[in-house]
Predicted model as a PDB file, atoms N, CA, C, CB and O in Angstrom, pLDDT in the B-factor column:
MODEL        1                                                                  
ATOM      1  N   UNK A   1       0.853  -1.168   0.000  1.00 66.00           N  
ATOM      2  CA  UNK A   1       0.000   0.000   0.000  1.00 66.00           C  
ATOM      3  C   UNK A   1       0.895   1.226   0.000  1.00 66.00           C  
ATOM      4  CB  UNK A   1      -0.968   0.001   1.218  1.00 66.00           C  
ATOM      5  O   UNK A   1       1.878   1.277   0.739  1.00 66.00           O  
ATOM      6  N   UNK A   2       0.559   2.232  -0.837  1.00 69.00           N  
ATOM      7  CA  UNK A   2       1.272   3.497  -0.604  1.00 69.00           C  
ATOM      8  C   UNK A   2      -0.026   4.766  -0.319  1.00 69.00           C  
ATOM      9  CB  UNK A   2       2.339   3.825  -2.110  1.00 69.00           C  
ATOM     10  O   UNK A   2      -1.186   4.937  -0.692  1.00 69.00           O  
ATOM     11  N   UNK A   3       0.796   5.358   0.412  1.00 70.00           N  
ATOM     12  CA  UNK A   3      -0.104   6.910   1.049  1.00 70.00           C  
ATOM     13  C   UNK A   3      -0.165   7.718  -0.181  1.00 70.00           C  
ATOM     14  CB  UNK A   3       0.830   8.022   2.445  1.00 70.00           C  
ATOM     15  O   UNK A   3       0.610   7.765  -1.136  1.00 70.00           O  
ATOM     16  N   UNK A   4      -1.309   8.370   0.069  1.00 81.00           N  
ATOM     17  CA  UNK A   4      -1.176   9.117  -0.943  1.00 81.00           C  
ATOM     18  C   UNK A   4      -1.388  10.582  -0.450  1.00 81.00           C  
ATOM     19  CB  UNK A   4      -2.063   8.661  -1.990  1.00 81.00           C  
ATOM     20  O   UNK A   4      -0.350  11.243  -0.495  1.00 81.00           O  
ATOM     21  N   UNK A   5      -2.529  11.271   0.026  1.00 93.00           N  
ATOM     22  CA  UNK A   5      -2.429  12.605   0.193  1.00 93.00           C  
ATOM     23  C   UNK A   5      -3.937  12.598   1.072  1.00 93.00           C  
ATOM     24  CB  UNK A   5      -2.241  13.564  -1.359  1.00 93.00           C  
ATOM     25  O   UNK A   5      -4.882  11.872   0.766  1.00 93.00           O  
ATOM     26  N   UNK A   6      -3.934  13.437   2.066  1.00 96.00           N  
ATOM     27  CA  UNK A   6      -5.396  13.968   2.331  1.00 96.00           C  
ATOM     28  C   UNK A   6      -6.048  15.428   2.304  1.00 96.00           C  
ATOM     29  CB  UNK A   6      -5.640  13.605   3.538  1.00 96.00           C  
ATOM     30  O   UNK A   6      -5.405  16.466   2.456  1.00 96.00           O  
ATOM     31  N   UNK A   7      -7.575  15.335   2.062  1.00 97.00           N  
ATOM     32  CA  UNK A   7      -7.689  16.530   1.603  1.00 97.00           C  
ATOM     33  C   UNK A   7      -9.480  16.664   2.403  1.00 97.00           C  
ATOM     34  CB  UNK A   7      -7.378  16.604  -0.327  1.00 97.00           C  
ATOM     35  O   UNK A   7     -10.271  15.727   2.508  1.00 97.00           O  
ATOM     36  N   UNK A   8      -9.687  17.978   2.818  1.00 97.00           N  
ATOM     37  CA  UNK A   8     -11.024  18.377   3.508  1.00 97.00           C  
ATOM     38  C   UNK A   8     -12.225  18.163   2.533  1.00 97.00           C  
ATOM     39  CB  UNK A   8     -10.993  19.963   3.981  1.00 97.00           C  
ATOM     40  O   UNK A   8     -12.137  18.869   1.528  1.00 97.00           O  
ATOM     41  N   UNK A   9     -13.170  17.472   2.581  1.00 97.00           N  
ATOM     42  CA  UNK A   9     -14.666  17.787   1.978  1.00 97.00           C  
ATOM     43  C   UNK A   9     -14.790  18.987   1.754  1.00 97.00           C  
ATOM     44  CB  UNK A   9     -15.830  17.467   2.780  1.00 97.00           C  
ATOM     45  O   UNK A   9     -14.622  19.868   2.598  1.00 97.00           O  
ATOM     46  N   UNK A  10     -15.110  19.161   0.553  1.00 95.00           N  
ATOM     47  CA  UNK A  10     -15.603  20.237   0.586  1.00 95.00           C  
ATOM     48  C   UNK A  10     -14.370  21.319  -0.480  1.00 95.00           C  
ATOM     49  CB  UNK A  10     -15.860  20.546   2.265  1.00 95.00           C  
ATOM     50  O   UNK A  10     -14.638  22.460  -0.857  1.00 95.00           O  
ATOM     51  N   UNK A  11     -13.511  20.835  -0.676  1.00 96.00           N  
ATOM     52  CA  UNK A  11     -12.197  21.505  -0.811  1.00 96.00           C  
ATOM     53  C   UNK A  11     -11.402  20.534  -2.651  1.00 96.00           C  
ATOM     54  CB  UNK A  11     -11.086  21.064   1.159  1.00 96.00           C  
ATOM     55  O   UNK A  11     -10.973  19.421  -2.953  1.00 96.00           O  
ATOM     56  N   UNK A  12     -11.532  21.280  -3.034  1.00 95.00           N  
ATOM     57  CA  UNK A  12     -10.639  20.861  -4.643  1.00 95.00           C  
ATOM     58  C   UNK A  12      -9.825  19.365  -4.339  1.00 95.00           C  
ATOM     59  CB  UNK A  12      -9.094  22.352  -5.142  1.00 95.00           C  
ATOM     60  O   UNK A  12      -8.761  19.398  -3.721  1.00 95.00           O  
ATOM     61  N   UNK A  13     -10.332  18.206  -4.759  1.00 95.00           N  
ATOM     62  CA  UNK A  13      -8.886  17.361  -4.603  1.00 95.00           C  
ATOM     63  C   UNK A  13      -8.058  17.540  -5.352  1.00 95.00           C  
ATOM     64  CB  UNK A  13      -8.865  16.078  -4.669  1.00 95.00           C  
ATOM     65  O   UNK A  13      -8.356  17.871  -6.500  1.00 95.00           O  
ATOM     66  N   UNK A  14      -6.647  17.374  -4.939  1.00 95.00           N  
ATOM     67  CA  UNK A  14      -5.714  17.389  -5.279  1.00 95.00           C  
ATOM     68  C   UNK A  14      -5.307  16.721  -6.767  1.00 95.00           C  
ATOM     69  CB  UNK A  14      -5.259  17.031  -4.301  1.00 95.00           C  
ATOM     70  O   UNK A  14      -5.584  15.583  -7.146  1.00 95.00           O  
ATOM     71  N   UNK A  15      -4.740  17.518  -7.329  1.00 93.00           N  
ATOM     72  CA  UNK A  15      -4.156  16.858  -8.651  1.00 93.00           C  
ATOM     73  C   UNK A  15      -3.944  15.279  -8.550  1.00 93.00           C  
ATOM     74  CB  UNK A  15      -2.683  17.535  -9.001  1.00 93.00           C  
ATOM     75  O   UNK A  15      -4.423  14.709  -9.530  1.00 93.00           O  
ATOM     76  N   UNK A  16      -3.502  14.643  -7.857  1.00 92.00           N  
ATOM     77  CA  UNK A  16      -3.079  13.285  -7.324  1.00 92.00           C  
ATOM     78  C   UNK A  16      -3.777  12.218  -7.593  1.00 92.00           C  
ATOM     79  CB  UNK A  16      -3.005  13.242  -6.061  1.00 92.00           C  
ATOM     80  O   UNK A  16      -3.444  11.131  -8.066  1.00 92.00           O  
ATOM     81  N   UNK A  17      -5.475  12.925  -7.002  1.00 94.00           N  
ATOM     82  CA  UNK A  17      -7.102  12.046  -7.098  1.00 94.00           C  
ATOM     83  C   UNK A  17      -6.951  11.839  -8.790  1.00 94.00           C  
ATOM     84  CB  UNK A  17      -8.963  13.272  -6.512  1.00 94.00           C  
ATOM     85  O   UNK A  17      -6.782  12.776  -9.570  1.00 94.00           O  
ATOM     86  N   UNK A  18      -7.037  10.577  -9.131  1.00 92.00           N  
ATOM     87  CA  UNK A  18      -7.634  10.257 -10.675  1.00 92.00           C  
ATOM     88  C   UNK A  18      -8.989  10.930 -10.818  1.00 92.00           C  
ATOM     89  CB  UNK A  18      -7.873   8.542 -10.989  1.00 92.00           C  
ATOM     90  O   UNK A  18      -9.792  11.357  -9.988  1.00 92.00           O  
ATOM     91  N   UNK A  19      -8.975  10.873 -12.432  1.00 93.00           N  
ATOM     92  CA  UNK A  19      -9.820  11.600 -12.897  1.00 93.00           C  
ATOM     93  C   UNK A  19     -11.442  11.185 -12.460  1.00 93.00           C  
ATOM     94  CB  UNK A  19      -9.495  11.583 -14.289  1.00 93.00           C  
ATOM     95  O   UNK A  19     -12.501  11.688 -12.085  1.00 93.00           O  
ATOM     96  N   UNK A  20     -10.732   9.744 -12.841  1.00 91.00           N  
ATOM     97  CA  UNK A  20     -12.130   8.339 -12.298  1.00 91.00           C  
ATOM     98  C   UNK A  20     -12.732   8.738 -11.148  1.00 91.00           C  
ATOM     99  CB  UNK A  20     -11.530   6.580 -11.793  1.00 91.00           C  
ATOM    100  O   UNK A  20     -13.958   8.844 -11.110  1.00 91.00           O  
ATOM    101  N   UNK A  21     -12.108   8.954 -10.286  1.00 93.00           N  
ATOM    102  CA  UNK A  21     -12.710   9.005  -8.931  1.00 93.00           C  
ATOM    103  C   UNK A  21     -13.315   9.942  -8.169  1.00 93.00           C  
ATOM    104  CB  UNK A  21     -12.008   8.736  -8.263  1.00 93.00           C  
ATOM    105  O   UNK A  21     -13.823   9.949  -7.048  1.00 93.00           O  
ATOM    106  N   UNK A  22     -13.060  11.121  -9.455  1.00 95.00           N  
ATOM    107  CA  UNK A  22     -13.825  12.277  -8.352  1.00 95.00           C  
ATOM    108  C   UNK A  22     -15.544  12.654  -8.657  1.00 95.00           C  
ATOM    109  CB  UNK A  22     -12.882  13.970  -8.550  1.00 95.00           C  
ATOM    110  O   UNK A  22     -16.275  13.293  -7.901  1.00 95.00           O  
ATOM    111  N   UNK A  23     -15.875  12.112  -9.853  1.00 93.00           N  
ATOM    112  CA  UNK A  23     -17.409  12.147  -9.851  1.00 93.00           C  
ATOM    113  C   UNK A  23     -17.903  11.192  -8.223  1.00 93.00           C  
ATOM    114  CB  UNK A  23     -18.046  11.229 -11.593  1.00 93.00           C  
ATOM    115  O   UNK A  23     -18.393  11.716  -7.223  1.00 93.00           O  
ATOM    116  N   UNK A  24     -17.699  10.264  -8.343  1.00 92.00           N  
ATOM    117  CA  UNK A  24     -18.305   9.563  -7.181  1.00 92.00           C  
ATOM    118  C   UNK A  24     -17.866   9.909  -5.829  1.00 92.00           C  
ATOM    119  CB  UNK A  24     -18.101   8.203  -7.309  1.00 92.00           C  
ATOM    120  O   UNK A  24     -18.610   9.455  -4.960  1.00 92.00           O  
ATOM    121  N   UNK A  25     -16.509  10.826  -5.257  1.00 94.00           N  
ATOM    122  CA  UNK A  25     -16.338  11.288  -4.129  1.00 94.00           C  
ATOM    123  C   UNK A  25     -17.388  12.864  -4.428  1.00 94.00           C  
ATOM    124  CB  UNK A  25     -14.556  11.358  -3.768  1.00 94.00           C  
ATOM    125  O   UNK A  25     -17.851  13.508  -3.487  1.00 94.00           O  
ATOM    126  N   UNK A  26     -17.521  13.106  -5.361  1.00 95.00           N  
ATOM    127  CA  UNK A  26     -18.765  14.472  -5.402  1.00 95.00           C  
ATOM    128  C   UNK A  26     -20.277  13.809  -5.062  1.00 95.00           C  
ATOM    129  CB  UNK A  26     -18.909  15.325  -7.293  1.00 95.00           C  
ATOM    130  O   UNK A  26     -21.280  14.477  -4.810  1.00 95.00           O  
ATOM    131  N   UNK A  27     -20.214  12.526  -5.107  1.00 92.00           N  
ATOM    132  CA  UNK A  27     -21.842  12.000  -5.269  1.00 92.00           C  
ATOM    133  C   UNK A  27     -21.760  12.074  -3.182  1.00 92.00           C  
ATOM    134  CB  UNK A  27     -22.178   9.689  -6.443  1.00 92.00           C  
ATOM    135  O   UNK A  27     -22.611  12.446  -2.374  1.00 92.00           O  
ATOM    136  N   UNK A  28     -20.457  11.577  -3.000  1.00 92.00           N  
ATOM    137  CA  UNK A  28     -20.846  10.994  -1.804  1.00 92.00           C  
ATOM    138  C   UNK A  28     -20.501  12.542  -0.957  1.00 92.00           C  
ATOM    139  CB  UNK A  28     -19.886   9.393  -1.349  1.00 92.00           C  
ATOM    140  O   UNK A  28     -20.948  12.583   0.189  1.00 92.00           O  
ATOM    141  N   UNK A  29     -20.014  13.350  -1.273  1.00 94.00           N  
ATOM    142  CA  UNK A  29     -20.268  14.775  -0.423  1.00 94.00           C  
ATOM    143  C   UNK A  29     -21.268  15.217  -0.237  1.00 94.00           C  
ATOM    144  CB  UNK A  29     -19.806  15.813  -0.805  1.00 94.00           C  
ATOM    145  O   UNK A  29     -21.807  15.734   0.742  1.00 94.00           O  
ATOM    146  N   UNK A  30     -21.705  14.903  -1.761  1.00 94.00           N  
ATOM    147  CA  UNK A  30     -23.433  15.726  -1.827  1.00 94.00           C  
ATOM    148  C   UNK A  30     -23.925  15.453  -0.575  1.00 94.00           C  
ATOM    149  CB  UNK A  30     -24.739  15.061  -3.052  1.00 94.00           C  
ATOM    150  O   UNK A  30     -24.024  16.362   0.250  1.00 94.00           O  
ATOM    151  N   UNK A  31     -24.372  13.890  -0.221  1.00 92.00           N  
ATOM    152  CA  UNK A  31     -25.006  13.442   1.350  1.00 92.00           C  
ATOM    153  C   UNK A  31     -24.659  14.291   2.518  1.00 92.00           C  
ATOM    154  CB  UNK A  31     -24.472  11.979   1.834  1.00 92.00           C  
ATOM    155  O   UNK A  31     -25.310  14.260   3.563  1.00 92.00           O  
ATOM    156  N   UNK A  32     -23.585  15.077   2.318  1.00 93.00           N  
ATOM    157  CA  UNK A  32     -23.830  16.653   3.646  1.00 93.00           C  
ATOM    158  C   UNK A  32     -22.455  15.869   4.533  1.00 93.00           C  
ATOM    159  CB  UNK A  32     -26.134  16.781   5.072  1.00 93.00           C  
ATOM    160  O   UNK A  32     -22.080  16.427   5.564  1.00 93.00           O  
ATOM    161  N   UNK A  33     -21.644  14.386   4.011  1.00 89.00           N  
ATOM    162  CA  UNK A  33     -21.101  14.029   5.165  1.00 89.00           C  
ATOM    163  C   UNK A  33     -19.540  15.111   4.901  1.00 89.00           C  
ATOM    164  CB  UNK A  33     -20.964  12.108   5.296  1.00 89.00           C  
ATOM    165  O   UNK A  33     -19.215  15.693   3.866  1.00 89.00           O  
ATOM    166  N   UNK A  34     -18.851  15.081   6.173  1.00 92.00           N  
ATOM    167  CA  UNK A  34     -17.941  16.406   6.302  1.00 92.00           C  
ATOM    168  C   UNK A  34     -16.652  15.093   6.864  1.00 92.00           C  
ATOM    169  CB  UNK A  34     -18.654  18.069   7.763  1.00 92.00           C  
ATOM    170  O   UNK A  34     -16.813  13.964   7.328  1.00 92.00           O  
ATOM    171  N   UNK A  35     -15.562  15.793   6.592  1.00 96.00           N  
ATOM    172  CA  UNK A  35     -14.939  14.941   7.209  1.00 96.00           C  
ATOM    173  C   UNK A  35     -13.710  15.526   6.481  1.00 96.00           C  
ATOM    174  CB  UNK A  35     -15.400  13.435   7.130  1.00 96.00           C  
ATOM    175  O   UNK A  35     -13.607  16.722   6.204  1.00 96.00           O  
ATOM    176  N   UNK A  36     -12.197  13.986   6.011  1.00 97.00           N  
ATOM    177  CA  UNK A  36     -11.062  14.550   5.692  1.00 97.00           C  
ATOM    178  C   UNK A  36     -11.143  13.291   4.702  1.00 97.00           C  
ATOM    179  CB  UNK A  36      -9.815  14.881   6.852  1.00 97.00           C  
ATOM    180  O   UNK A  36     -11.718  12.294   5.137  1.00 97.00           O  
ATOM    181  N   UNK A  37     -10.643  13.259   3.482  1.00 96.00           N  
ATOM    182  CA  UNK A  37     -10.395  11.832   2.407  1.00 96.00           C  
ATOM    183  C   UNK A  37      -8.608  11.764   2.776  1.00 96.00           C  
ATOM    184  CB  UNK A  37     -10.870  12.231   0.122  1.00 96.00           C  
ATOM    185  O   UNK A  37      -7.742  12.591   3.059  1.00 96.00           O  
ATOM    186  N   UNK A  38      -8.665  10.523   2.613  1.00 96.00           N  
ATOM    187  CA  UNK A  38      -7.250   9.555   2.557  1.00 96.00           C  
ATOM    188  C   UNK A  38      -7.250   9.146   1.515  1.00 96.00           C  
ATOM    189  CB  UNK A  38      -7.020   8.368   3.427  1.00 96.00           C  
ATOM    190  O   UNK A  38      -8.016   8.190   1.389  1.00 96.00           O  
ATOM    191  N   UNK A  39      -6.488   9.551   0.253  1.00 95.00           N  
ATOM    192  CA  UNK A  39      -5.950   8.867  -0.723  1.00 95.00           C  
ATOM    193  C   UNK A  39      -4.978   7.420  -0.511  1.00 95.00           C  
ATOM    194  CB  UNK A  39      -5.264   9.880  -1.325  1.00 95.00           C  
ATOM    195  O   UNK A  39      -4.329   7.684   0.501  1.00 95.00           O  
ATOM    196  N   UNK A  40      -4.776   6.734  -0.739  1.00 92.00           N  
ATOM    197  CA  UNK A  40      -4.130   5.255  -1.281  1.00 92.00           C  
ATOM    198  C   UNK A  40      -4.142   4.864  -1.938  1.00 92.00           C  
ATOM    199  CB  UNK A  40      -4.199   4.375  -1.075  1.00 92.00           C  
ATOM    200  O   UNK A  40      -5.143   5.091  -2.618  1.00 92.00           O  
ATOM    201  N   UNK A  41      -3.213   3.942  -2.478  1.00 90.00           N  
ATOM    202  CA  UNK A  41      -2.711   2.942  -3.596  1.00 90.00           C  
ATOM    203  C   UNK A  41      -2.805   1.720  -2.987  1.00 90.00           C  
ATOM    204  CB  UNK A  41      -1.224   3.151  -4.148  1.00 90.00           C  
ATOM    205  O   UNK A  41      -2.489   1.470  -1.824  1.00 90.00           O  
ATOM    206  N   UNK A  42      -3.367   0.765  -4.021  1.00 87.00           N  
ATOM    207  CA  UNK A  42      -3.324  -0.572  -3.500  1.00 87.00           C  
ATOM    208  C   UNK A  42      -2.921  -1.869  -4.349  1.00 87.00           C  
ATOM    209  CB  UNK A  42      -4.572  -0.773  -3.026  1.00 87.00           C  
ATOM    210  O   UNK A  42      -3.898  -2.608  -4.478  1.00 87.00           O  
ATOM    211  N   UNK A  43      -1.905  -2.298  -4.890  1.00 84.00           N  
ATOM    212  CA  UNK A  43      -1.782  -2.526  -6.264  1.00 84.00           C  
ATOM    213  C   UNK A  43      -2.417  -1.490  -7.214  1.00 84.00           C  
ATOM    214  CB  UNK A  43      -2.324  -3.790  -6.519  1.00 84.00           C  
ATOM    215  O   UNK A  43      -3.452  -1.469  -7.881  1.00 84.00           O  
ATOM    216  N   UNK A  44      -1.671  -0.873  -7.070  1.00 85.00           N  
ATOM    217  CA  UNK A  44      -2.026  -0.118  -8.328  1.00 85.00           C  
ATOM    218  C   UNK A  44      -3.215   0.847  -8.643  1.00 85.00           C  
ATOM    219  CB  UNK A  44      -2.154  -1.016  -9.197  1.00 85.00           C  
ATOM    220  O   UNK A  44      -3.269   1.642  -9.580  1.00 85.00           O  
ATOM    221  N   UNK A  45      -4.369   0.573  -7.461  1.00 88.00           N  
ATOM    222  CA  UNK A  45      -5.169   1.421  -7.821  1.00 88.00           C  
ATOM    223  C   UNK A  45      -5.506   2.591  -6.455  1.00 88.00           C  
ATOM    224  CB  UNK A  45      -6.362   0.562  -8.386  1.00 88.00           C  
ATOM    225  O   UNK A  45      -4.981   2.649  -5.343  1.00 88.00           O  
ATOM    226  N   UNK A  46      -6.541   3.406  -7.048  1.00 90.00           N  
ATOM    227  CA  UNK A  46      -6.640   4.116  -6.222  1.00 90.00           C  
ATOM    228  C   UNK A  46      -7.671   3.825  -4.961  1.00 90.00           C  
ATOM    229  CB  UNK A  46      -6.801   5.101  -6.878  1.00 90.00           C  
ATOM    230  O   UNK A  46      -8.448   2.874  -5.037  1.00 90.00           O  
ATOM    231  N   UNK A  47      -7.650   4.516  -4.027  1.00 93.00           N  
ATOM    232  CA  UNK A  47      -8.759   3.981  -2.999  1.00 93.00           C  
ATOM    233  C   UNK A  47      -8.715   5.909  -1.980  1.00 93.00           C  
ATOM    234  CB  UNK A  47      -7.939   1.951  -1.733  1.00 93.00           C  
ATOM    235  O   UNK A  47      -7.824   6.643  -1.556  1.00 93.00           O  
ATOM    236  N   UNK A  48      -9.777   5.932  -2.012  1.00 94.00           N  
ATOM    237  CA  UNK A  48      -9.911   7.225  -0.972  1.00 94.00           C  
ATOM    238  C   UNK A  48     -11.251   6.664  -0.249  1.00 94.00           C  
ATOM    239  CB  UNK A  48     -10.148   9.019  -1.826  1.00 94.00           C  
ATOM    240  O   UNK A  48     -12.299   6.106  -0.575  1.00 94.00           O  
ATOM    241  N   UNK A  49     -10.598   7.144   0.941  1.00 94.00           N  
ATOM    242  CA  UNK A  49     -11.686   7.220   2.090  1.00 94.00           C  
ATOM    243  C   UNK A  49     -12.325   8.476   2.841  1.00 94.00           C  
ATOM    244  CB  UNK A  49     -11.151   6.537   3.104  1.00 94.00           C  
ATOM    245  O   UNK A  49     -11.725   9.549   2.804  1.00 94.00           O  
ATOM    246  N   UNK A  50     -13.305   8.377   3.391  1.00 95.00           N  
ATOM    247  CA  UNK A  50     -13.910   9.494   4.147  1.00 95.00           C  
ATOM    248  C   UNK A  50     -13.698   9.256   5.107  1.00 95.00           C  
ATOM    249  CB  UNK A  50     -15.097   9.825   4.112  1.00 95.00           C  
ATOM    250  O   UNK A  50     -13.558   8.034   5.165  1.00 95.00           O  
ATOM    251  N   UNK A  51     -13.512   9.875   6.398  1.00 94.00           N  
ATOM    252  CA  UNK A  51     -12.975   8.991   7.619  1.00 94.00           C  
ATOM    253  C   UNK A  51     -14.551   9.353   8.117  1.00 94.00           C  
ATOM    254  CB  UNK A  51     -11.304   9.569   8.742  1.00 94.00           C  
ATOM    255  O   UNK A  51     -14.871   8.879   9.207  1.00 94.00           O  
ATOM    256  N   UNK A  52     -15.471  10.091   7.457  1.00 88.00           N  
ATOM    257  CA  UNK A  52     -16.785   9.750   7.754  1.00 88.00           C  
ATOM    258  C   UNK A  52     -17.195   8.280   7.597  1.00 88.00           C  
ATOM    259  CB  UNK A  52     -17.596  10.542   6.964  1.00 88.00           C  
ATOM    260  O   UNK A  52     -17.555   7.877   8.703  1.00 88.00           O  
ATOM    261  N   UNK A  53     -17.282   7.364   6.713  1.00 88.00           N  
ATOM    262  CA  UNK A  53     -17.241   6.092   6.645  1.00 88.00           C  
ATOM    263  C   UNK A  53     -17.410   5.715   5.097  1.00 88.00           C  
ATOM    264  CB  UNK A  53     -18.261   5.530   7.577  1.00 88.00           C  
ATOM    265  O   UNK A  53     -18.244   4.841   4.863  1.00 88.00           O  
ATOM    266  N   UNK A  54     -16.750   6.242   4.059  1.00 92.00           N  
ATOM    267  CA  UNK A  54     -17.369   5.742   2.793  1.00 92.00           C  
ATOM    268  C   UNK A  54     -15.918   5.316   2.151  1.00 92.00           C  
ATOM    269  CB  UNK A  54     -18.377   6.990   1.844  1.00 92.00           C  
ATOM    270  O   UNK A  54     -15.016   5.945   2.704  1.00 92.00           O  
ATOM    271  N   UNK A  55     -15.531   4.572   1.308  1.00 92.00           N  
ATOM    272  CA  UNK A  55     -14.980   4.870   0.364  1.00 92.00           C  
ATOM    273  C   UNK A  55     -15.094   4.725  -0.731  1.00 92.00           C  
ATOM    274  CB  UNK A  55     -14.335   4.702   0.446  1.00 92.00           C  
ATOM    275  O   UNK A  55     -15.999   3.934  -0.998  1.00 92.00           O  
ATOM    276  N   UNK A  56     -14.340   5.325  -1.974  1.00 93.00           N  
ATOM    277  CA  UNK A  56     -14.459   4.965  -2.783  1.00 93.00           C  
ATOM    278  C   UNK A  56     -13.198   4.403  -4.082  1.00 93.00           C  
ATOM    279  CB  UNK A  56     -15.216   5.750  -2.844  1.00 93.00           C  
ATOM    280  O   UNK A  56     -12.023   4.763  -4.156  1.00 93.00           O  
ATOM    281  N   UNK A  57     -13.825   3.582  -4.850  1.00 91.00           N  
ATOM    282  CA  UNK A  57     -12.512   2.857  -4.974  1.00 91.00           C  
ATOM    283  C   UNK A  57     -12.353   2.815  -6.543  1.00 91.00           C  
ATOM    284  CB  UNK A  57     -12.511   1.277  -4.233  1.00 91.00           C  
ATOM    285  O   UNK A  57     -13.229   3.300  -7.258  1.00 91.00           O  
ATOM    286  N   UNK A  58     -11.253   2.246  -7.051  1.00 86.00           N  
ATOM    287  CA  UNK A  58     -11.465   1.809  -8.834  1.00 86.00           C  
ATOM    288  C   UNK A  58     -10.808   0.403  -8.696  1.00 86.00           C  
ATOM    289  CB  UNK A  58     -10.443   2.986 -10.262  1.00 86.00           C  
ATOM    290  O   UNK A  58      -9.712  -0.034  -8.344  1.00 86.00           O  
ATOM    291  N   UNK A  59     -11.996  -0.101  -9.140  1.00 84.00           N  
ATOM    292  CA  UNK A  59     -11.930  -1.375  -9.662  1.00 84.00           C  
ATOM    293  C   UNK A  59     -11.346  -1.805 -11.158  1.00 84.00           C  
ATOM    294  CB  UNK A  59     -13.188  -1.747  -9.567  1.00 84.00           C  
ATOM    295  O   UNK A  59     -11.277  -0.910 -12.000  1.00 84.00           O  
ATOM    296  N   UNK A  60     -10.878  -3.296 -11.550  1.00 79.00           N  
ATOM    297  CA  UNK A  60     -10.831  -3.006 -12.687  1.00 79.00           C  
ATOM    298  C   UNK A  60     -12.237  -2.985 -13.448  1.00 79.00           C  
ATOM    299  CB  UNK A  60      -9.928  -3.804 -13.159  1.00 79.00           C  
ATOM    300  O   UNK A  60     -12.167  -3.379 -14.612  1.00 79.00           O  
ATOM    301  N   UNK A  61     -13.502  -2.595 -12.997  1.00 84.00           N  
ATOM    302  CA  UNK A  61     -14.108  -2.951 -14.014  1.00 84.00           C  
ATOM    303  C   UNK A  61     -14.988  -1.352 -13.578  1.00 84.00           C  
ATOM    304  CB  UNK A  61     -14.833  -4.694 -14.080  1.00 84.00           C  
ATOM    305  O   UNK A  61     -15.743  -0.882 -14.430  1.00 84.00           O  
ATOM    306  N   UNK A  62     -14.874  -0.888 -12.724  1.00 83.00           N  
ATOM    307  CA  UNK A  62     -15.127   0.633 -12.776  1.00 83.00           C  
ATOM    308  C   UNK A  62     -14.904   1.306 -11.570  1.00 83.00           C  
ATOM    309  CB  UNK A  62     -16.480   0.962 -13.162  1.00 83.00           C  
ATOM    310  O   UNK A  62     -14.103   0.778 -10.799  1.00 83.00           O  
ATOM    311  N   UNK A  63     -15.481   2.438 -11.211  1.00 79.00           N  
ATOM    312  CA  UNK A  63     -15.077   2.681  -9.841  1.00 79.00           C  
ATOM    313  C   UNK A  63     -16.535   2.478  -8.899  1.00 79.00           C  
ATOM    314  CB  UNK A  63     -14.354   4.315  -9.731  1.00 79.00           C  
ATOM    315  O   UNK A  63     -17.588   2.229  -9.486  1.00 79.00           O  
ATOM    316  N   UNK A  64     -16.506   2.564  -7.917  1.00 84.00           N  
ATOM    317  CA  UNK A  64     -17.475   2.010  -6.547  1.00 84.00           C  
ATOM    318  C   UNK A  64     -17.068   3.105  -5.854  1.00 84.00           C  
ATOM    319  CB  UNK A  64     -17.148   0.387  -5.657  1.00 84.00           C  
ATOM    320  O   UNK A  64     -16.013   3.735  -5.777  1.00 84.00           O  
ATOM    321  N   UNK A  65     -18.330   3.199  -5.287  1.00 77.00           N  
ATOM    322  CA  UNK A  65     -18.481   4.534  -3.890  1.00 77.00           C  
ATOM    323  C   UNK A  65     -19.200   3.400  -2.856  1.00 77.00           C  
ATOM    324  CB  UNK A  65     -19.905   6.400  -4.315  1.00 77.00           C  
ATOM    325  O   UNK A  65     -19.902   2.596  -3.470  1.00 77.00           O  
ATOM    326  N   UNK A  66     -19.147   3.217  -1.515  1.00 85.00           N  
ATOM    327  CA  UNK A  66     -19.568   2.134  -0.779  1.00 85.00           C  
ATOM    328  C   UNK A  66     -19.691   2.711   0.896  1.00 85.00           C  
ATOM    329  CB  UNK A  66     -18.437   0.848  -1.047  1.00 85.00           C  
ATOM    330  O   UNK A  66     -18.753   3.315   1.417  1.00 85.00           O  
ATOM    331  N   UNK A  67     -20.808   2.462   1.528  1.00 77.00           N  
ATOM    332  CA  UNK A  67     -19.931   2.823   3.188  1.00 77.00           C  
ATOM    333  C   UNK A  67     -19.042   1.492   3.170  1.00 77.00           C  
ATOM    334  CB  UNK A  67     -21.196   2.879   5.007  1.00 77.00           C  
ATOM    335  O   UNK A  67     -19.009   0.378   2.647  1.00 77.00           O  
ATOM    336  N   UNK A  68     -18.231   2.434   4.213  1.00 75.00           N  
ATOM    337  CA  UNK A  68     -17.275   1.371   5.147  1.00 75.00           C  
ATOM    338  C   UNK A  68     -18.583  -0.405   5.415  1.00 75.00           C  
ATOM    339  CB  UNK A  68     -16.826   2.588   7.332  1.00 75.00           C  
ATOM    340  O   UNK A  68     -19.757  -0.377   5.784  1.00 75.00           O  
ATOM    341  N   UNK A  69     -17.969  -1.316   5.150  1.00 65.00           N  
ATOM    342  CA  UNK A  69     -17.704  -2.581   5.784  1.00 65.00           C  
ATOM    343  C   UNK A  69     -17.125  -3.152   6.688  1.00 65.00           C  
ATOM    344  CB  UNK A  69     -17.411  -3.065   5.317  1.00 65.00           C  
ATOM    345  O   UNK A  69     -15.902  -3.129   6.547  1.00 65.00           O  
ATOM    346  N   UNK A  70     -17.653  -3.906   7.989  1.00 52.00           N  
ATOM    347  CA  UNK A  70     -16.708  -4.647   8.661  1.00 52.00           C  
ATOM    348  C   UNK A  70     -16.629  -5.816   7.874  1.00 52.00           C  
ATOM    349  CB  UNK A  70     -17.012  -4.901  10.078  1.00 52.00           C  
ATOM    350  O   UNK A  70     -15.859  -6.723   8.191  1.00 52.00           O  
TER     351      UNK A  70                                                      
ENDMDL                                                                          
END                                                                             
């Protein structure tokens, strides 16, 4: 796994966030939740979290917005 960057709701992500991924971290702001995203790498792909409880991810077959799972 590599770190990638965090950034406030609400606030421009960072050049860093793929292109893929920021429609669906906009879907999941809309819901009013506030918080800070954690960018990561995980093989290769991207993964950001809300430390509100969502993340969202790219798959190879598209990207997913999800709450947290135990």
């Amino acid at each position: 796994m590599q770190l990638g960057t965090r950034w406030a709701t609400g606030s421009e992500p960072p050049a860093s966030v793929p292109a893929a991924l920021r429609p669906a971290i906009a879907e999941v702001e809309a819901r009013g939740l506030s918080g800070h995203w954690t960018l990561t790498w995980l093989e290769g792909r991207a993964i950001a979290e809300l430390d509100a409880g969502w993340e969202v991810l790219q798959t190879a077959s598209g990207v997913v917005s999800r709450p947290f799972e135990d």
